[in-house]
C-alpha positions as CSV (number, residue, x, y, z in Angstrom):
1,X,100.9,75.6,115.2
2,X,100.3,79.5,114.3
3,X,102.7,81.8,115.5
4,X,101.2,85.0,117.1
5,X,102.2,88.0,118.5
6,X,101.7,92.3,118.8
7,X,104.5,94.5,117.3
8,X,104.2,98.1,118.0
9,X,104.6,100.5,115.2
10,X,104.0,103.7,113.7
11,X,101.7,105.1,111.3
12,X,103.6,105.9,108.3
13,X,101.6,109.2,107.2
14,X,103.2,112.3,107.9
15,X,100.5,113.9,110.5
16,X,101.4,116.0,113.9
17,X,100.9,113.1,116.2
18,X,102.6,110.5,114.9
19,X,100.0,107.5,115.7
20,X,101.4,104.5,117.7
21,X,99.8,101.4,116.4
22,X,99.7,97.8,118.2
23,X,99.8,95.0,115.4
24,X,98.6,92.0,115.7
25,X,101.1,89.7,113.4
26,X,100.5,86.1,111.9
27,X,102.7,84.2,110.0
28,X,104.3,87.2,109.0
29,X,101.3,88.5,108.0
30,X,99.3,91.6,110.1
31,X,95.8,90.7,110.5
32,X,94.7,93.1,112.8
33,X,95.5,96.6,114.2
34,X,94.4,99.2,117.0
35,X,95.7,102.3,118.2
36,X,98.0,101.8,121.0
37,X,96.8,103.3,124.0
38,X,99.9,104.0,125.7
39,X,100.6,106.7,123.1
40,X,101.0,110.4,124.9
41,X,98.6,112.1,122.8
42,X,96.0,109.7,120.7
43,X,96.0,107.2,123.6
44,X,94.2,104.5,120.9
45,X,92.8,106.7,118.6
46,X,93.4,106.1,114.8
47,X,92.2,107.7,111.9
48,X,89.8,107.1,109.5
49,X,93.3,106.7,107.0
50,X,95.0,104.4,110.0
51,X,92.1,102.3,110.7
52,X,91.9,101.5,106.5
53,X,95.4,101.1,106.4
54,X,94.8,96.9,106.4
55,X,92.4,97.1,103.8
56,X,94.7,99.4,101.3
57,X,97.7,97.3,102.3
58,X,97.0,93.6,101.3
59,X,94.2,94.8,98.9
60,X,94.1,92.7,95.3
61,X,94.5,95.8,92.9
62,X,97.5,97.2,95.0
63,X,100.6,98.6,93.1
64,X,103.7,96.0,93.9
65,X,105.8,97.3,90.9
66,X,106.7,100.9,89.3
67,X,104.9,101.2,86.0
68,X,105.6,103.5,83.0
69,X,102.7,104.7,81.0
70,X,103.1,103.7,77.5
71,X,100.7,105.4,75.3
72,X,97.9,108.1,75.3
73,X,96.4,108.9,78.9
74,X,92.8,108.1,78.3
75,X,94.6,104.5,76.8
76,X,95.4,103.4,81.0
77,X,98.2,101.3,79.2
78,X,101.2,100.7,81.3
79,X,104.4,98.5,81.1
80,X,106.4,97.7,83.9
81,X,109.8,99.0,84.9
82,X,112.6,98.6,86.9
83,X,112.9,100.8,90.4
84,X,116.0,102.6,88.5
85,X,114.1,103.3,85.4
86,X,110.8,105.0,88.0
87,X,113.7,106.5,89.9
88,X,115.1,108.4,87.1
């Protein structure tokens, strides 16, 4: 059986309004998303940022780790590090 239901959230970017979003969640995974139209100000409206968020979120090439560059710039060589090392 899958396991459905609509969480409401927030856009995390830092703009005036503060978009509400309505996330449709399955098996812990989001696989759809619309503005929520009970917000006071876009009432549904998202971005072109918001409405990619999906796309940038679960896409293949995504970061998942902090990396250190190891080597000459143009070399796009990196080694992975630990959240303390990035953080320092």
């Amino acid at each position: 059986m899958v396991t459905q239901c609509e969480v409401r959230t927030t856009c995390m970017r830092d703009c005036p309004d503060a978009c509400s979003i309505v996330a449709t969640v399955e098996e812990g995974r989001v696989i759809r998303q619309r503005g929520d139209p009970d917000h006071g100000v876009t009432r549904g409206f998202l971005c072109a940022r918001g409405n990619d968020y999906l796309r940038r979120f679960y896409h293949a090439e995504r970061l998942l780790h902090p990396l250190r560059r190891i080597g000459a710039k143009a070399e796009a060589r990196f080694e992975r590090v630990t959240w303390d090392q990035a953080l320092d």
